[in-house]
N, C-alpha and C positions, 0 to 999 in steps of 0.2 A: 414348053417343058416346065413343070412342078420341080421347084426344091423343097427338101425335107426342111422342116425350119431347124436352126442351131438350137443346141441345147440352151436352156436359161444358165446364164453363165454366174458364179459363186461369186460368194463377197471376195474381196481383198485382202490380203494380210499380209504382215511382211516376216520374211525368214529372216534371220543368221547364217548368212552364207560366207566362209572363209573371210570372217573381220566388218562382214559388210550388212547393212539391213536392205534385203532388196524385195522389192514387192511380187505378190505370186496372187493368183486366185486358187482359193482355196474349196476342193471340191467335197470334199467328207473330215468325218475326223471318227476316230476309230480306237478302242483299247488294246493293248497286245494281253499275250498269256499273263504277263504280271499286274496287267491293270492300267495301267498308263497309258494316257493319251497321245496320241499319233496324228496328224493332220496331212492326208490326202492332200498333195498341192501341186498346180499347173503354172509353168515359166513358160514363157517365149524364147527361145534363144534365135542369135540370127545363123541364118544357114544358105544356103545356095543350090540350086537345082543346077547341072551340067545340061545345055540343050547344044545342039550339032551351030547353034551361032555362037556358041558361049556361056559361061555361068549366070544365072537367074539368080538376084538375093531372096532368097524366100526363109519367110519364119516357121520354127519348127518346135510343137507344142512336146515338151517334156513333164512328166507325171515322176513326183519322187514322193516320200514320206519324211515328214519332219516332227522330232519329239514337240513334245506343249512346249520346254523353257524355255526355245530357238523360237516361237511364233509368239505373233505383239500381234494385237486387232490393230485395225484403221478405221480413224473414227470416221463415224458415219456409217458403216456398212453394215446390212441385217445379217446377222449369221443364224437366228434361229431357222434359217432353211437348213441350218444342218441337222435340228433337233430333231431325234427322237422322242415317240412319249417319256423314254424312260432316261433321256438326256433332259441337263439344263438347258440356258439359257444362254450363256456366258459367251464371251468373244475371247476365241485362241488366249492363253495365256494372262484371262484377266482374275481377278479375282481371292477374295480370301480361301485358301485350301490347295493352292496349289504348291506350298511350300506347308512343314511343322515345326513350329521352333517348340523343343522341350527341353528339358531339364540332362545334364550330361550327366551320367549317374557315376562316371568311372574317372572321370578328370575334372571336375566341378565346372561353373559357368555352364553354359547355352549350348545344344547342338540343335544344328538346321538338318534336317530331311527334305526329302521329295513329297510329295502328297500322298502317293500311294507306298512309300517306304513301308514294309513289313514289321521294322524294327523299331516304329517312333513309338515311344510311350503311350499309352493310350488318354495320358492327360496332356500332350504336346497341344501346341496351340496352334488352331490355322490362320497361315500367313499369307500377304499377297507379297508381289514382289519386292517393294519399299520396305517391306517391316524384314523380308528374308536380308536382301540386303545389308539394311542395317545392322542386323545381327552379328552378320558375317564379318563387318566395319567393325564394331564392336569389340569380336574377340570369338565369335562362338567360331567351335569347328564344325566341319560338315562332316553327315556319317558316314565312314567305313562303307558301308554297305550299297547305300543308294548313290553315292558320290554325287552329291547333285552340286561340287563347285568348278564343275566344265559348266554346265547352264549354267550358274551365278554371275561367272568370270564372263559371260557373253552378253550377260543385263548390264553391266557394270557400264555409267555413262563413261565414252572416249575421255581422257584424260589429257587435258593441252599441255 
């Protein structure tokens, strides 16, 4: 008897799950109506099968979607299996452009955006997540619109 072979299984990456970084393979990644990136991801949780001797621990593969500032690459892993032609390159969450820092035109100092924010100036500057940070360190505020300081406050290294 032939088995079907398993699917070739995604790079790596870790979510932000309730406080914690936990590892998931990741199968796609995707834009919603506003433009933003979403990343198809697969966990293992443990689970258990009822058989007539008894419960079975068997693992049970769960599919959820996680915005880009909740997802950190693991190095080492290819993620260009996720590219499209008309996608980059880049690993979940890396890179300049996923944050904007521009100019607060209404309160002076700095405001931080999301990358795809509607509202950022068109001279805002792309940031990765150290320079977003920073900022935020700093004093800027994050905009009204896009609220990108729930993902900020979950980059933020643990604090001993």
């Amino acid at each position: 008897m032939q088995h079907a072979p398993a699917p070739a299984p995604g790079p790596l990456a870790e979510v932000r799950l309730g406080g914690a970084w936990v590892r998931v393979m990741v199968r796609a990644r995707e834009r919603d109506a506003g433009g933003a990136w979403w990343y198809v991801c697969e966990i293992l949780l443990p689970d258990r099968v009822n058989t007539a001797r008894g419960p079975i621990p068997q693992e049970r593969a769960e599919v959820f979607t996680a915005p880009a500032p909740l997802v950190r690459p693991v190095p080492g892993e290819d993620y260009t299996v996720l590219d499209d032609e008309n996608e980059g390159t880049a690993a979940p969450g890396a890179g300049r452009g996923r944050w904007l820092v521009g100019e607060d035109y209404t309160g002076g100092g700095a405001l931080v955006h999301r990358g795809d924010c509607a509202q950022a100036p068109v001279d805002a500057e792309p940031a990765d997540d150290a320079v977003a940070l920073q900022a935020a360190a700093a004093g800027a505020r994050s905009c009204p619109v896009c609220r990108p300081e729930t993902a900020l406050r979950a980059l933020r290294p643990e604090e001993s």
